[in-house]
C-alpha positions as CSV (number, residue, x, y, z in Angstrom):
1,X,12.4,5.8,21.6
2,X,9.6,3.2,21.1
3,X,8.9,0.6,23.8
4,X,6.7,-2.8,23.0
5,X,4.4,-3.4,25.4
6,X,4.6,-7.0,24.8
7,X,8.1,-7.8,25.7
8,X,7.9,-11.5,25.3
9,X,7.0,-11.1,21.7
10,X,10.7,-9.3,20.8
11,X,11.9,-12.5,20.3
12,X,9.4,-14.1,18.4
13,X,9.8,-11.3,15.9
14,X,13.2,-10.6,16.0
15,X,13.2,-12.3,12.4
16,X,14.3,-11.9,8.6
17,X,13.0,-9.5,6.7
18,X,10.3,-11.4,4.8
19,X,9.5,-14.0,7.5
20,X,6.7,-11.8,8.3
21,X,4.8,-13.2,5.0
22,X,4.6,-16.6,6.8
23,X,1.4,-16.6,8.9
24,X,0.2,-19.5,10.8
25,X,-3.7,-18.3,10.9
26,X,-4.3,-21.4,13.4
27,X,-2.4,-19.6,15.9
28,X,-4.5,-17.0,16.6
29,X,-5.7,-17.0,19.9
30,X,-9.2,-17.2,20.8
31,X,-9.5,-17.5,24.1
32,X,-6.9,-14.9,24.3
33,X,-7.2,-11.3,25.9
34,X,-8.1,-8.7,23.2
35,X,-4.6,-7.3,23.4
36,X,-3.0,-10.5,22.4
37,X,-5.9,-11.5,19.6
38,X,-5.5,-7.3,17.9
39,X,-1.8,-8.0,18.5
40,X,-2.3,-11.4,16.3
41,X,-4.4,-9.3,13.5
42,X,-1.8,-6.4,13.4
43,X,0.6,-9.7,12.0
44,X,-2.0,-8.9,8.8
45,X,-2.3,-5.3,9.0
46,X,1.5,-4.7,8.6
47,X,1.5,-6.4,5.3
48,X,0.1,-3.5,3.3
49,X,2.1,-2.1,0.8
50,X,3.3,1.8,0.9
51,X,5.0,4.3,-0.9
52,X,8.5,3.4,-1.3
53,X,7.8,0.5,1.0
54,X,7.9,3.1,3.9
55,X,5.6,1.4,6.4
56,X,4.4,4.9,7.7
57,X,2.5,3.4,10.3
58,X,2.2,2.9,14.9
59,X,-0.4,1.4,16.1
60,X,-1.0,1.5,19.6
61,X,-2.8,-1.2,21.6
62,X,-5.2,0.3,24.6
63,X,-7.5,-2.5,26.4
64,X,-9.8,-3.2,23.5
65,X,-9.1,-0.9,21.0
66,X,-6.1,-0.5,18.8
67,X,-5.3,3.2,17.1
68,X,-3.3,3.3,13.8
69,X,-1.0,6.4,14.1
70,X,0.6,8.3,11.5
71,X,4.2,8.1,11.9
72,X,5.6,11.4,10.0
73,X,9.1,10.2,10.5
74,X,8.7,8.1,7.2
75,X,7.0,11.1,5.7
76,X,8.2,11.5,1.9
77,X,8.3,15.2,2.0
78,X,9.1,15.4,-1.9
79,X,6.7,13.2,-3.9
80,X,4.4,12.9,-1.3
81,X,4.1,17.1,0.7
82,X,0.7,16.9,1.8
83,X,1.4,13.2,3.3
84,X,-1.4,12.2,0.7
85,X,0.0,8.8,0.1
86,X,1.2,8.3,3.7
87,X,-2.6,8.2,4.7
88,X,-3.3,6.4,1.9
89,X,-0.3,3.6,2.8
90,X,-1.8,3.6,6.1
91,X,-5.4,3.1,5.0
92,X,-4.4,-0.2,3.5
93,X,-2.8,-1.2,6.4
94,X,-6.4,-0.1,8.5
95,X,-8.1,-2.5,5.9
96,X,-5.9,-5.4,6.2
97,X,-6.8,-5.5,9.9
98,X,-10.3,-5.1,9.7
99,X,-10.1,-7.9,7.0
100,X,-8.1,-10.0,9.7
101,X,-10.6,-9.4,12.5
102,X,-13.7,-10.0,10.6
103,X,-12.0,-13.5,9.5
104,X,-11.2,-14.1,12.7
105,X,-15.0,-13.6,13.8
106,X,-14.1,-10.3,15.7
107,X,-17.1,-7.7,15.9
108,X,-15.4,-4.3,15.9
109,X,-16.3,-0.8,15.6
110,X,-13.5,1.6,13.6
111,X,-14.1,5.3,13.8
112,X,-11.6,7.4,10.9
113,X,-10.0,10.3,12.9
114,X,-11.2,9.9,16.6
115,X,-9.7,12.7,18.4
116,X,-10.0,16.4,16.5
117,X,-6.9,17.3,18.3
118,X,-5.0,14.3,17.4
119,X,-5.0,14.3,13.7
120,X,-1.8,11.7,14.1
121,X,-4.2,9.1,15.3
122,X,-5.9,8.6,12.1
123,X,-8.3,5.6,13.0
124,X,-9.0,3.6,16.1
125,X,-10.8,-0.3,15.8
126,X,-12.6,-1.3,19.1
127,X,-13.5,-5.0,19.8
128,X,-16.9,-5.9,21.3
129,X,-16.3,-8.4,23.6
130,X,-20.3,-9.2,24.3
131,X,-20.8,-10.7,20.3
132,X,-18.5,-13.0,18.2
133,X,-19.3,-12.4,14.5
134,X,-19.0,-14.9,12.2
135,X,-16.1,-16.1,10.1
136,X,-16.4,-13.3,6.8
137,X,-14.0,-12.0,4.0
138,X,-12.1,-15.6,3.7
139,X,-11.4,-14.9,-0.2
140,X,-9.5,-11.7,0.8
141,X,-8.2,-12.2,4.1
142,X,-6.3,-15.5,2.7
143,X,-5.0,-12.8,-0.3
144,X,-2.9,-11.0,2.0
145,X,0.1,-12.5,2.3
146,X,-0.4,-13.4,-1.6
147,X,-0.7,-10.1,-2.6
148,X,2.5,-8.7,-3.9
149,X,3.7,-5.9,-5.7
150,X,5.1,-6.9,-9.2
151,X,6.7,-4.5,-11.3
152,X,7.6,-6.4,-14.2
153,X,6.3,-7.3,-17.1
154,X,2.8,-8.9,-17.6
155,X,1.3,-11.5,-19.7
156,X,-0.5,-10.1,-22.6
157,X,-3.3,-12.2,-21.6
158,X,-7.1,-9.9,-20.6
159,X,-8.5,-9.5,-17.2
160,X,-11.7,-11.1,-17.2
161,X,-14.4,-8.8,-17.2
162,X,-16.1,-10.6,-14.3
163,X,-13.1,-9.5,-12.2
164,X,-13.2,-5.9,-13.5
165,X,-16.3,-6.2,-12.2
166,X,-14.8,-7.4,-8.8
167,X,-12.7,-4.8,-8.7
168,X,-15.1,-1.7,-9.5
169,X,-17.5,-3.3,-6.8
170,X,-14.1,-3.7,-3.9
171,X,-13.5,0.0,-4.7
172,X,-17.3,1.2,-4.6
173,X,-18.0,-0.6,-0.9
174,X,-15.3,1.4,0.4
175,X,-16.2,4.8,-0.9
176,X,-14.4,5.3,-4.0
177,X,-14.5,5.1,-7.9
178,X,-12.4,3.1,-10.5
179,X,-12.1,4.2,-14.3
180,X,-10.7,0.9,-16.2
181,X,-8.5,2.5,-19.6
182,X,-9.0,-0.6,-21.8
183,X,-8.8,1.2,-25.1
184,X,-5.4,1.2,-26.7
185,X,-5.8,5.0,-27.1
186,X,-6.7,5.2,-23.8
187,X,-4.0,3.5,-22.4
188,X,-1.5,5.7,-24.5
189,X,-2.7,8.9,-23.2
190,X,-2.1,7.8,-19.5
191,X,0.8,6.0,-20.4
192,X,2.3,9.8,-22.1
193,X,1.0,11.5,-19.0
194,X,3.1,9.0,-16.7
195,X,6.4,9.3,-18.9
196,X,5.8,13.5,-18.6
197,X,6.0,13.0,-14.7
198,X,8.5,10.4,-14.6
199,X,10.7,12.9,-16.4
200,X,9.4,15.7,-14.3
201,X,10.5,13.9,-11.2
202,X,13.7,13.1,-12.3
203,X,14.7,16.3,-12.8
204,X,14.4,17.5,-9.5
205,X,17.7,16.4,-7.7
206,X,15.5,16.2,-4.2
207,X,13.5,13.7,-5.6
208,X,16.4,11.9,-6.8
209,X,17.9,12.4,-3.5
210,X,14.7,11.2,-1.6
211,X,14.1,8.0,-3.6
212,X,17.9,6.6,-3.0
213,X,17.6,7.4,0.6
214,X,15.1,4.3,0.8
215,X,17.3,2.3,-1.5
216,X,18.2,-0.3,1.1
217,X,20.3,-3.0,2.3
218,X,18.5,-6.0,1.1
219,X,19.1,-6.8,4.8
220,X,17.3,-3.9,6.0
221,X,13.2,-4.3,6.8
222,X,12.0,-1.3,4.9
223,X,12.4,0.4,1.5
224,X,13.4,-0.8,-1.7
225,X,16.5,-3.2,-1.3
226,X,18.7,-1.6,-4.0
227,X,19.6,-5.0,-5.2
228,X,16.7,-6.5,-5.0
229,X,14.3,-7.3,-8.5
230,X,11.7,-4.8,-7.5
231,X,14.4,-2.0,-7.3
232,X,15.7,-3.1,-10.5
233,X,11.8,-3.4,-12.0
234,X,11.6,0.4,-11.2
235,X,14.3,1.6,-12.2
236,X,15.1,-0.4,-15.0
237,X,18.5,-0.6,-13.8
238,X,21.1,-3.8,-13.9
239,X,21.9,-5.2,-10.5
240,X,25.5,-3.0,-10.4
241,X,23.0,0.5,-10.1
242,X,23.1,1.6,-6.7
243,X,21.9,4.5,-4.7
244,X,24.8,6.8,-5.5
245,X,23.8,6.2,-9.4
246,X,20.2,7.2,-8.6
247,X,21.3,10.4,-6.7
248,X,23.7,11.4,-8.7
249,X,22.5,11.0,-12.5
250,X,19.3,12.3,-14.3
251,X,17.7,8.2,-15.3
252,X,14.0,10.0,-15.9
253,X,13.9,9.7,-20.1
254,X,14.9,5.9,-19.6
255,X,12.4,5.5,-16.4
256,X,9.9,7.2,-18.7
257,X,10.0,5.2,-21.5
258,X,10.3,2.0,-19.3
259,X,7.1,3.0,-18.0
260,X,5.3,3.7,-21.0
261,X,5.9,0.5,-22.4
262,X,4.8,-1.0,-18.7
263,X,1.5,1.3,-19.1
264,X,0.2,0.8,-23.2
265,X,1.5,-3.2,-22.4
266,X,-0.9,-3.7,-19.2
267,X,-4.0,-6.3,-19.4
268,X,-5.5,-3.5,-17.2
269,X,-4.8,0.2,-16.3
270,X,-7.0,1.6,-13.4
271,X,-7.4,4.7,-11.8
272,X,-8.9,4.8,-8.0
273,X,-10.6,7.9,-7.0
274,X,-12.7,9.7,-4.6
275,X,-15.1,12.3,-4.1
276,X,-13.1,14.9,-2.2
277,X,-9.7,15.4,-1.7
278,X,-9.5,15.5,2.5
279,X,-7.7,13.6,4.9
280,X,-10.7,11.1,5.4
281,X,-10.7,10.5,1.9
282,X,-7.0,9.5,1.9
283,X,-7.9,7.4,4.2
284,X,-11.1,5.7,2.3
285,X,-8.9,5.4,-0.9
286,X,-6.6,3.8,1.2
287,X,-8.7,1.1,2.1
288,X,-10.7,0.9,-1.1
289,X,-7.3,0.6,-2.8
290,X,-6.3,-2.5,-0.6
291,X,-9.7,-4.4,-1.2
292,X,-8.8,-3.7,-4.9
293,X,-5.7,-5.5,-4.4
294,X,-7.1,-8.2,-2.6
295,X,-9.9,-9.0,-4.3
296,X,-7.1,-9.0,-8.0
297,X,-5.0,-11.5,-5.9
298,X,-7.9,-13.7,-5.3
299,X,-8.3,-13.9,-8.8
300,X,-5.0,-14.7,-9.3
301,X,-3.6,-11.3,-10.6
302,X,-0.6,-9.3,-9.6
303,X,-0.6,-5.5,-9.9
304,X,2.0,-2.5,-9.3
305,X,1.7,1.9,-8.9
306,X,1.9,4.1,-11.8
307,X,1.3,7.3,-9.3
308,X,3.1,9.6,-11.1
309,X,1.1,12.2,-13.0
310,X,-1.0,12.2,-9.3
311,X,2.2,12.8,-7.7
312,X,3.3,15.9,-9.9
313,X,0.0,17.8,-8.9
314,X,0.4,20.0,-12.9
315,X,-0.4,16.8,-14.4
316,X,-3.5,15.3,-11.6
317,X,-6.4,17.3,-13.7
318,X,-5.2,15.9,-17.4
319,X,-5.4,12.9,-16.0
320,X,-9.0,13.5,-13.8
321,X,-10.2,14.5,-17.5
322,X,-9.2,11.2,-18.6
323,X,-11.6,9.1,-16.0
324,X,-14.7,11.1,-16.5
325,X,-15.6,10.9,-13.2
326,X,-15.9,13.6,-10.9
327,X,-13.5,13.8,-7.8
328,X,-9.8,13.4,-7.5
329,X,-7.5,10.3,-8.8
330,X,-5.6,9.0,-5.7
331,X,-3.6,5.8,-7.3
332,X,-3.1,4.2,-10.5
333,X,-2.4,0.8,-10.8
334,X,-1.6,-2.0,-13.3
335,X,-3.2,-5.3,-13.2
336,X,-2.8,-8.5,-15.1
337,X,-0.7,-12.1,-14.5
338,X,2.8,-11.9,-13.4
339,X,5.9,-14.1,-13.1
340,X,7.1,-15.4,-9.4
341,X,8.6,-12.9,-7.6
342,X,9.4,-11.7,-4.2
343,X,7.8,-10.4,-1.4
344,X,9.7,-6.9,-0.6
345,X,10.7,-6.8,3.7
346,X,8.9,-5.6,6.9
347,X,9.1,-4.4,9.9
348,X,7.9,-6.7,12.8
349,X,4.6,-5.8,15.2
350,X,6.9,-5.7,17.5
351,X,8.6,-2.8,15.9
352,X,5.1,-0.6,14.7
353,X,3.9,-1.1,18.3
354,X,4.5,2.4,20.4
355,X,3.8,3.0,24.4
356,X,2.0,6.0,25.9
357,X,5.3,7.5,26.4
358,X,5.6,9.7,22.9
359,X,1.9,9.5,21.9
């Protein structure tokens, strides 16, 4: 259905799962033709994380420019019905690759939403050959294939304020907010509101349905490997839990109270917000959220989603109260210092790259 148009590459990234973390940044070739040097950036780009490790993303390489396309069949029509979080998944994804081609001293031009008749294509990055930029963003670029998505337990240990700092400031220059809950009794309220949704959610046999369908293989290059310690981390389930347990039995009261303890026990608890609640906002808290990310893994922290109350849309304006801030909460995350763990699988370039044919 999709076609490369860089056949040579198939083999190069016919690989395992997680070899796609491995990045020699040396390789990236300069004196190359834009399609090869956006081709070497999307290596970056495809790194983001997602919802359920989904990788809702095409891009589509066309001379200079390269368009990030929505792909809707990865859409999460239960959690996620207004494909909030796909946009947002793909956002972070949009920001990785602009981080790779300002590192790589690439003056470009992205424009959110080029084509009114195309909402699919949701941004599209041009190169301008006539300037070379220079070298910018080295602290975050060299986060992204450190960044990871830990969903265990954290060291008890505060976030300094200088990188709370950081991370207010990562969110601002891309058009969003962050509320920090420091308080104990701060923490606690969201903490209550994500154990309400967590049982909300588990409730509802499509959602339970919906998450086990992306409990993977941990040979498989997307989802959550249902074997694997980030699937366990989530659901608080030993390693003999598999899909059929998920679909089949009501886990939300232990996946709730899990949670809360994850929540009330974090260093830091964040909420990432914006203004409106449109499509180009998705899109801006997408990016915000994964300069957020970056900038915590270049201090040397680990962080992991606690969507839920913004996923069960009853519970969104308790927990817009809670900020203070006007707008919408798109994401909360925790934040603090982690054990080694795991980068979860992708898909190759290879395999996000799409032809003219379908699009």
């Amino acid at each position: 259905m999709y076609a490369s148009r860089f056949p040579e590459a198939m083999a190069m990234d016919s690989h395992d799962p997680a070899s796609v973390w491995s990045i020699t940044e040396s390789e990236f070739p300069e004196d190359g033709s834009p399609e090869n040097q956006l081709r070497f950036a999307l290596r970056y780009a495809i790194l983001a994380p997602s919802s359920h490790n989904s990788q809702p993303w095409r891009f589509r390489i066309r001379g200079t420019a390269v368009e990030l396309l929505a792909d809707y069949d990865r859409a999460l029509p239960v959690v996620d019905p207004l494909d909030r979080e796909l946009i947002i998944s793909c956002g972070a994804a949009l920001f990785n690759l602009r981080t790779a081609l300002n590192y790589f001293r690439c003056v470009a031009e992205t424009h959110p939403f080029p084509q009114q008749h195309r909402p699919n294509i949701l941004a599209r990055v041009t190169l301008d050959l006539a300037r070379m930029g220079e070298r910018g963003w080295p602290e975050l670029f060299r986060a992204i294939p450190r960044r990871i998505t830990d969903r265990g337990r954290y060291m008890p240990e505060p976030v300094a304020e200088k990188t709370q700092v950081a991370l207010s400031e990562a969110a601002r220059v891309e058009g969003a907010w962050l509320c920090a809950f420091t308080e104990k009794a701060a923490k606690e309220e969201v903490a209550a509101l994500i154990a309400d949704a967590d049982r909300t959610q588990f409730e509802d046999p499509l959602f339970r349905a919906e998450l086990a369908r992306w409990l993977h293989s941990s040979r498989d290059k997307d989802g959550l490997p249902a074997y694997s310690r980030g699937a366990q981390e989530l659901l608080g389930l030993g390693r003999a839990a598999t899909a059929f347990l998920v679909r089949t039995f009501d886990l939300g009261n232990g996946v709730a109270a899990r949670d809360r303890q994850l929540a009330t026990g974090s260093p830091l608890l964040v909420c990432l917000g914006t203004a409106r609640d449109t499509a180009l906002d998705w899109l801006r808290a997408g990016q915000a959220l994964q300069r957020v990310l970056l900038t915590a893994a270049h201090h040397g922290y680990n962080a992991s989603f606690l969507n839920q109350p913004i996923e069960v849309g009853s519970l969104r304006p308790a927990l817009n109260a809670l900020t203070q801030h006007d707008g919408y909460p798109q994401i909360i995350l925790r934040i603090g210092r982690g054990n080694a763990t795991h980068h979860t699988p992708r898909r190759g370039v290879d395999e996000v790259l799409v032809d003219d044919l379908r699009f």
